[in-house]
C-alpha positions as CSV (number, residue, x, y, z in Angstrom):
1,X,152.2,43.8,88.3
2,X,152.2,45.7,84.9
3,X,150.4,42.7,83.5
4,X,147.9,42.8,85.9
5,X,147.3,46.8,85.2
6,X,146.9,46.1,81.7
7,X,144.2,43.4,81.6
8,X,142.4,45.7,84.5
9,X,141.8,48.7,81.9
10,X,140.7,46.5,79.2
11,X,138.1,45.1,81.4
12,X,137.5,48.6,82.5
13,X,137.0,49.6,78.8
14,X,134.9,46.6,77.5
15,X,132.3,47.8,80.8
16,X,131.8,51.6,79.5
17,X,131.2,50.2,76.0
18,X,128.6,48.0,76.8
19,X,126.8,50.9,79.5
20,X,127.0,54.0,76.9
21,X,123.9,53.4,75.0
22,X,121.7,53.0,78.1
23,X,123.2,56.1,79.1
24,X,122.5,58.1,75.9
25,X,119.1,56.8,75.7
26,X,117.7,57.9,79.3
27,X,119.3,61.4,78.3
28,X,121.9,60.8,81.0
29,X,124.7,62.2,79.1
30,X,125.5,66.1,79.5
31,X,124.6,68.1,76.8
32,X,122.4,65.5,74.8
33,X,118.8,66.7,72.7
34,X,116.4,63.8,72.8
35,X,113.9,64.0,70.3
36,X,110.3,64.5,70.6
37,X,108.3,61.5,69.4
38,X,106.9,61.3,66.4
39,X,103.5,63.6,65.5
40,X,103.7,65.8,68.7
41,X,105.8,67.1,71.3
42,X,106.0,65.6,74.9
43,X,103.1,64.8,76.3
44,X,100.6,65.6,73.6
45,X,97.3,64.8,73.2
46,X,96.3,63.1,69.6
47,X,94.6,65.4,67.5
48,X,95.8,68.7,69.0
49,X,99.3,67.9,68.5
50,X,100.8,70.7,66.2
51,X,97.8,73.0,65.9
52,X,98.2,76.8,67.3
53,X,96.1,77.7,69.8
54,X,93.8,80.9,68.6
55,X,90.9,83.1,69.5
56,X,88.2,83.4,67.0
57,X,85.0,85.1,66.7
58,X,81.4,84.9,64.5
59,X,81.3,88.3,62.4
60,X,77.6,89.6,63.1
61,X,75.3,91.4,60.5
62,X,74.2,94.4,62.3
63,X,73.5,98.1,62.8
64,X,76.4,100.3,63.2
65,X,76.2,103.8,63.9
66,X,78.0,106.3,61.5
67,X,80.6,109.2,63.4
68,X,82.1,112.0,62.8
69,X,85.2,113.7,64.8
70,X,86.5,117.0,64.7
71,X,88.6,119.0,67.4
72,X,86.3,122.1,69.1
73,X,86.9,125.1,71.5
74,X,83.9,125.7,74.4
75,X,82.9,129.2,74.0
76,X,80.2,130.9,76.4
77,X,77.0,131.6,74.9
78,X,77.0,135.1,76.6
79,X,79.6,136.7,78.2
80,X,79.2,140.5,79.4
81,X,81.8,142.3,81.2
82,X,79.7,144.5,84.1
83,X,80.6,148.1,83.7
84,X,79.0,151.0,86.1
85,X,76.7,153.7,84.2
86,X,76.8,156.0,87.1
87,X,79.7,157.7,89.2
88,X,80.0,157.0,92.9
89,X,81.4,155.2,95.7
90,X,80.6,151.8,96.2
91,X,78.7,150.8,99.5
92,X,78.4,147.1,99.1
93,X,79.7,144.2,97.0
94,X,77.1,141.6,96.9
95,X,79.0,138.9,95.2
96,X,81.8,136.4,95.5
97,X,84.4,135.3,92.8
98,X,83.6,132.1,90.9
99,X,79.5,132.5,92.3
100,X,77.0,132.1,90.1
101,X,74.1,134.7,90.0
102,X,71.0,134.6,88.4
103,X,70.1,137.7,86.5
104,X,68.7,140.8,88.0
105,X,71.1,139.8,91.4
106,X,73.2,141.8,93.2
107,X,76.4,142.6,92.6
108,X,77.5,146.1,93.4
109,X,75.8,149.0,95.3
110,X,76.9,152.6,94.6
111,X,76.3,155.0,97.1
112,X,72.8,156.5,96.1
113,X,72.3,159.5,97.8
114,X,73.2,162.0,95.5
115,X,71.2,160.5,92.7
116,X,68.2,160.3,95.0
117,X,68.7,164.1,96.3
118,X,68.7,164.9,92.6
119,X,65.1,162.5,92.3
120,X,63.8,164.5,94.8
121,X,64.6,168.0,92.8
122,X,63.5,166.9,89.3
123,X,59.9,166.0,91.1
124,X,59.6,169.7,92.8
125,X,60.1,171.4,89.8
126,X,57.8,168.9,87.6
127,X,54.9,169.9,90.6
128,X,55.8,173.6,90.5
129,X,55.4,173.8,86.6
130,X,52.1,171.4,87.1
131,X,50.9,174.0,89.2
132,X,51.7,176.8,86.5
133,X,50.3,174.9,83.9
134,X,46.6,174.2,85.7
135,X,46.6,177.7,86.7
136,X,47.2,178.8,82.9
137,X,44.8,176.7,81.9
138,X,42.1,178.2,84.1
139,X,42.7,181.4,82.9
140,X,42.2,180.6,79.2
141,X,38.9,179.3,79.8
142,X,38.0,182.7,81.9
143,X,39.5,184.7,78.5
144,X,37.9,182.5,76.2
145,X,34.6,183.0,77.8
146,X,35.1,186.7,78.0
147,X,35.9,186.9,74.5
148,X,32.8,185.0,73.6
149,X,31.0,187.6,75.4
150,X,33.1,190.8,73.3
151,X,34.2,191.8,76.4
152,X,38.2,191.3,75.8
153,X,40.4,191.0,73.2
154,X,41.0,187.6,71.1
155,X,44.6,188.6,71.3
156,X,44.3,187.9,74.7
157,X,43.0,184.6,74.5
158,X,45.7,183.7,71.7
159,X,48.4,184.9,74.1
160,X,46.9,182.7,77.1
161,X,46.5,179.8,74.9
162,X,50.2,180.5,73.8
163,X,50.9,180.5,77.6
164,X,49.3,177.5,78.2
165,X,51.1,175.1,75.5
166,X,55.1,176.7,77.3
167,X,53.8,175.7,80.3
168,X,52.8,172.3,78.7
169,X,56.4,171.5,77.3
170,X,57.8,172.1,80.4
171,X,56.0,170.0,82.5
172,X,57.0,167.5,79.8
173,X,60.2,168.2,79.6
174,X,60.8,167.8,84.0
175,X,58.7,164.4,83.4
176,X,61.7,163.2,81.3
177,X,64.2,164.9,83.8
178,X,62.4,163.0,86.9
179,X,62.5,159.4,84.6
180,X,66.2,160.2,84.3
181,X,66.7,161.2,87.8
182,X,65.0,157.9,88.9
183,X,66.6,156.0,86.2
184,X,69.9,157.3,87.9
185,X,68.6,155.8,91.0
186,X,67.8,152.2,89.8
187,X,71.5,152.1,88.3
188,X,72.9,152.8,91.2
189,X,71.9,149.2,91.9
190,X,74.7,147.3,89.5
191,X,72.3,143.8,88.9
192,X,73.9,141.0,87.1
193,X,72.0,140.7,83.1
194,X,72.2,136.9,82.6
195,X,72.3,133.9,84.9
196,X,75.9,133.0,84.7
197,X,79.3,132.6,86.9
198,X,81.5,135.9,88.3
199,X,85.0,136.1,87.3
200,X,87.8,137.9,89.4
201,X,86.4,141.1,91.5
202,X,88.1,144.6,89.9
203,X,86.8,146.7,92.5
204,X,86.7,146.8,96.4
205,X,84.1,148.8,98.9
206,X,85.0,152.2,99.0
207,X,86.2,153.0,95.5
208,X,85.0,155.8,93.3
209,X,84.2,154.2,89.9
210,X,83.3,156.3,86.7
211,X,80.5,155.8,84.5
212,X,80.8,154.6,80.9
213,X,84.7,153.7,82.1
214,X,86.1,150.6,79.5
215,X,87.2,148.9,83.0
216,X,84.5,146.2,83.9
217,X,84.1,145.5,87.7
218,X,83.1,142.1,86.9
219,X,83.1,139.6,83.8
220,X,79.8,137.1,84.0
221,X,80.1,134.4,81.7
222,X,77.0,132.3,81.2
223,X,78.0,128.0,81.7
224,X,74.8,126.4,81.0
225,X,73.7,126.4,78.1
226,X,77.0,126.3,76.8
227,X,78.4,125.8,73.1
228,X,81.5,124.4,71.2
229,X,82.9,125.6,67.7
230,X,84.6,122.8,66.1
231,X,85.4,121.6,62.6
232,X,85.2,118.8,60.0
233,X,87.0,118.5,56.8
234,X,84.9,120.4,53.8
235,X,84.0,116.1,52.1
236,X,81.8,115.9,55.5
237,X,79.9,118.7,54.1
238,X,77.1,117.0,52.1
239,X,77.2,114.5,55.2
240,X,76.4,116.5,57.6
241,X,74.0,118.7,56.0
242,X,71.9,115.7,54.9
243,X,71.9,114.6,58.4
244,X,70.9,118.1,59.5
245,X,67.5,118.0,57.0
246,X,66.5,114.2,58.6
247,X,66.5,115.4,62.2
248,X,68.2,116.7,65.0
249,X,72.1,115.6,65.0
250,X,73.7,114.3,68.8
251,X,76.8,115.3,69.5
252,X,79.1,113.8,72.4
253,X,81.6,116.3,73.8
254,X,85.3,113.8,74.7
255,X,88.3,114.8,76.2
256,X,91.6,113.5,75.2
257,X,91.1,110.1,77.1
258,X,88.0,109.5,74.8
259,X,85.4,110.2,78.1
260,X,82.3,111.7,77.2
261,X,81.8,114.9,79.0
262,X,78.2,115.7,78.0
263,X,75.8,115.5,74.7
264,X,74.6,117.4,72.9
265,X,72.8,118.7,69.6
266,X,74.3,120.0,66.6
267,X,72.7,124.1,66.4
268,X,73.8,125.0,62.9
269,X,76.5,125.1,60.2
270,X,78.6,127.7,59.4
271,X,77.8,130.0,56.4
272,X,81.1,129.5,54.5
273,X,84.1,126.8,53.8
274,X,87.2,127.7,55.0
275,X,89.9,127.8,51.5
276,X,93.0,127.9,53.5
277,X,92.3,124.7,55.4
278,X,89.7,122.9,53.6
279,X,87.1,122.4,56.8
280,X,83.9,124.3,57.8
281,X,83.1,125.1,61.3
282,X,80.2,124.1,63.3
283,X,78.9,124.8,66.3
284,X,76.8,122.5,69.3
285,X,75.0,123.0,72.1
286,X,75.4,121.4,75.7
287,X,73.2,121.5,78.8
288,X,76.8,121.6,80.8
289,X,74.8,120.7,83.9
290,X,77.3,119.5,85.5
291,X,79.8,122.4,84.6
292,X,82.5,119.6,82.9
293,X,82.6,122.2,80.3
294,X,84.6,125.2,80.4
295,X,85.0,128.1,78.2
296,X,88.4,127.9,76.0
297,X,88.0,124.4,77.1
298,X,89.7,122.1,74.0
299,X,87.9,119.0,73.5
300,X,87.1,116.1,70.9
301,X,83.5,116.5,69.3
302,X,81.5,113.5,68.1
303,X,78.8,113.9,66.0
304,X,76.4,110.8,65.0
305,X,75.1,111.3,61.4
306,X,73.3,108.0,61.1
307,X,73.8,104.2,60.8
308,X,74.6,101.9,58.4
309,X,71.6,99.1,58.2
310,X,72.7,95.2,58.4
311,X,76.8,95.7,57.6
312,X,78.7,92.6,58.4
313,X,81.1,93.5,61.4
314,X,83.9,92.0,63.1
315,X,86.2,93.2,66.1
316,X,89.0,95.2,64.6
317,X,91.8,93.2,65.8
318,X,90.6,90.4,63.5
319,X,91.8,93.1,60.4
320,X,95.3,92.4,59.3
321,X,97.2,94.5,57.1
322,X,98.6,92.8,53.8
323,X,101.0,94.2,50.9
324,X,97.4,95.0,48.8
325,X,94.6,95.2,50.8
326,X,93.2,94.4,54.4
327,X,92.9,90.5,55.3
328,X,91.3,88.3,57.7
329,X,92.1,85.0,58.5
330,X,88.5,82.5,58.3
331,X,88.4,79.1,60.1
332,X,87.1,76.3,58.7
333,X,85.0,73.6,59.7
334,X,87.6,71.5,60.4
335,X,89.8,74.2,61.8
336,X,91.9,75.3,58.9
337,X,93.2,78.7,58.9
338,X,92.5,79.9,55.3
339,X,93.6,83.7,54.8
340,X,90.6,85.9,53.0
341,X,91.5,89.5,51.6
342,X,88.3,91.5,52.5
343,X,86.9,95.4,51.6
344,X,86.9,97.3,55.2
345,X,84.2,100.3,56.1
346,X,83.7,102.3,59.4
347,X,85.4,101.4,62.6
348,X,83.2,102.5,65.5
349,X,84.0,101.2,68.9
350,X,86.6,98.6,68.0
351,X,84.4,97.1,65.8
352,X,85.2,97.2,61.7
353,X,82.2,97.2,59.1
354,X,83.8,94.3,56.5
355,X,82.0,95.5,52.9
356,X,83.3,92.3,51.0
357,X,85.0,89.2,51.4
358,X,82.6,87.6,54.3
359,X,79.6,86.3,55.4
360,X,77.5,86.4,58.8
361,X,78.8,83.6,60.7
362,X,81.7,83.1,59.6
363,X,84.7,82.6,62.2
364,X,87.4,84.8,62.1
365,X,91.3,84.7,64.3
366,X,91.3,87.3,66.7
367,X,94.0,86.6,68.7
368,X,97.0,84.4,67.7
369,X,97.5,85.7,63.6
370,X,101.3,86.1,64.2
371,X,101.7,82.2,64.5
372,X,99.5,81.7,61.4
373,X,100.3,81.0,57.7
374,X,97.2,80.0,54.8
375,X,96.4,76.7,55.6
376,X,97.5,76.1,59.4
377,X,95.8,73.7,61.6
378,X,94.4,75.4,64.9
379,X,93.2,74.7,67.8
380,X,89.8,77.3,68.4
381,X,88.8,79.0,71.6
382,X,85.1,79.7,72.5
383,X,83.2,81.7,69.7
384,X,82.2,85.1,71.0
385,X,79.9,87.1,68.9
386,X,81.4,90.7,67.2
387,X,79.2,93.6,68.4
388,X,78.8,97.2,67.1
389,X,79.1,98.8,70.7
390,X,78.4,102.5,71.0
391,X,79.3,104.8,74.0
C-alpha cells in the first residue's frame, strides 16, 4: 500500500505542474496583477490611448468693461424729524407707522380752537383801528381845507396829520398780529415736508405736546431718490475723475451675494482724500423704486469707468498660478499641451483680459490642468468661445 501512496502523489504533482501556467495566465490565481497590453490600458481605442481628457476653450478679442468696487452705506437724501410749533392737544393722528406720505399730508391735528378764538380777536381789533384810521383821515382833509381857508390853525392840521400816521402803524402792526394769529392756525395742521416713509409714532391722541420741544412726533425719511456713500482707494482717483469729465458714470448697488439691487449714477466726488486711510468717498444716486434699499443699508458699489477696446480674454479658470508669473496651458494642433507664461489684466465676470503671451484663437485647458505637465498628449472637448459677460 505505501508504494501505491507514493506513485499516487507524484502523479498528483506532475498534474499541478503542467495546469499552473494556464492558471496564471487567465488571472485565475488569487492575488495576481495582469498587465495591461501594450500602448493602452484595457479596452482602448488606438490613438486616444494615454491622452488626458481636458476642456479647452478659443480666447476671444473683445470689449471688456472696466469696474470699480468699493464698500458703501445707504443714507436718506432727506430725513426731517416732525416737531410741533404750536402747543395743544392733539385731535387726530392721520398717519400709520412705516406709511409713506407725500408732502403737505396729514399727520397730526392739534386741537385748533384756541388759536382760531385768538384769529378771530386779532381781526376785530385790526377793523376797530381801520375804523380809527379812516375816520382820522377824514378829519385831516376837513383841517387841511380849513387851514387853506385861514380859518384854523396849521398846528392843528400837523397834529391831525400826526394822528393819522399812529393810527396808520397800528393798523399795521394788528395786520402782522392777524398773519400770526392765522399762521398759528395753519400749524395747528402738522403736514408731512417731503414725500417719504413714517418711522415709529411718539405721540398718541389726546396728549398735550409743546412747541419748539427737541422731541419729534415722527421721523420721515425720504426712500426714493435715495443715495449711498462709499469709497475707493485714493490710485482710483485720476480714474474716476476722468471717467466723471467723459460722461455720466453707472453704478450697480450688490449685496454680499453679488445681486444687483438697483443702478445707479455716480452724483459727485468728495472734496478731499482721506490721509488716515488712503481712500476718498463718493456718493451715488438710486431711483430705489423698488425700496431694496434701506438707509444704514451696507452694500457693495460697482462703478463702470469704461472698457478696454479689443483685449484678448479667456475664462479665468484657464489662469494658472506658476512660481514667476501667471500661465496658461495652449493646445496644439495636434493636441499637445504646451505651457505659455502670459501677462494677466482685469477680471470682470470670470473672464481674465490676457495682455501678453496669446493670440485670438488660440485654445486654452480649462478644465483638467492638474493632470497636465509641458508637452502632454490630450484628448480635447468641444471648443466654446471665452466671453466678457457683464451683469
Amino acid at each position: 500500500m505505501g508504494r501505491r501512496f507514493l506513485i499516487g502523489a507524484i502523479l498528483l504533482g506532475v498534474a499541478v505542474v503542467a495546469i499552473a501556467p494556464t492558471w496564471l495566465q487567465s488571472g485565475h490565481v488569487e492575488g495576481a496583477q495582469v498587465a495591461d497590453p501594450p500602448g493602452g490600458g484595457r479596452g482602448g481605442s488606438g490613438g486616444a490611448q494615454g491622452a488626458v481628457p481636458v476642456t479647452v476653450v478659443a480666447a476671444k478679442r473683445e470689449d471688456v468693461p472696466i469696474y470699480l468696487t468699493g464698500i458703501g452705506t445707504v443714507r436718506a437724501l432727506n430725513t426731517v424729524a416732525v416737531t410741533p410749533q404750536v402747543s395743544g392737544a392733539i385731535t387726530q393722528v392721520a398717519f400709520t407707522e412705516g406709511q409713506m406720505v407725500k408732502r403737505g399730508e396729514l399727520l397730526v391735528q392739534v386741537d385748533p380752537r384756541p388759536y382760531e378764538n385768538a384769529l378771530i380777536q386779532a381781526q376785530g381789533q385790526l377793523a376797530r383801528d381801520q375804523a380809527f384810521l379812516a375816520n382820522a383821515e377824514l378829519d385831516l382833509k376837513r383841517f387841511q381845507t380849513l387851514a387853506s381857508q385861514n380859518s384854523i390853525a396849521l398846528q392843528q392840521v400837523d397834529t391831525q396829520s400826526s394822528l393819522v400816521k399812529q393810527y396808520e402803524g397800528i393798523v399795521t402792526t394788528d395786520q402782522g398780529t392777524v398773519q400770526t394769529a392765522a399762521l398759528n392756525v395753519s400749524m395747528t395742521r402738522i403736514e408731512s415736508p417731503i414725500n417719504g416713509r413714517t418711522g415709529l409714532r411718539q405721540i398718541d391722541i389726546g396728549n398735550v405736546i409743546q412747541a419748539n420741544t427737541t422731541n419729534a412726533i415722527v421721523v420721515v425719511t425720504q426712500m426714493n431718490p435715495i443715495s449711498v456713500i462709499f469709497t475707493f482707494p485714493e490710485a482710483a482717483f485720476e480714474q474716476v475723475r476722468t471717467a466723471q469729465l467723459k460722461g455720466t458714470v453707472p453704478v450697480t448697488a450688490l449685496d454680499n451675494d453679488g445681486t444687483a439691487l438697483d443702478q445707479g449714477t455716480l452724483l459727485t466726488l468728495s472734496n478731499l482724500i482721506d490721509t488716515t486711510t488712503g481712500t476718498i468717498a463718493l456718493k451715488a444716486t438710486f431711483p430705489n423704486a423698488a425700496l431694496r434699499l434701506w438707509p444704514g443699508q451696507f452694500i457693495n458699489v460697482r462703478a463702470l469707468l469704461g472698457y478696454e477696446h479689443g483685449v484678448v480674454t479667456v475664462p479665468s479658470q484657464a489662469i494658472q498660478i506658476g512660481p514667476d508669473n501667471p500661465f496658461v496651458y495652449v493646445i496644439s494642433q495636434n493636441n499637445i499641451a504646451q505651457q505659455r507664461e502670459v501677462r494677466t489684466g482685469a477680471t470682470v465676470s470670470g473672464v481674465t483680459v490676457v495682455a501678453e503671451g496669446l493670440q485670438p484663437g488660440e485654445r486654452v485647458v480649462t478644465q483638467g490642468q492638474f493632470k497636465l505637465i509641458n508637452g502632454s498628449k490630450v484628448q480635447v472637448a468641444p471648443v466654446v468661445m471665452a466671453r466678457a459677460g457683464t451683469q
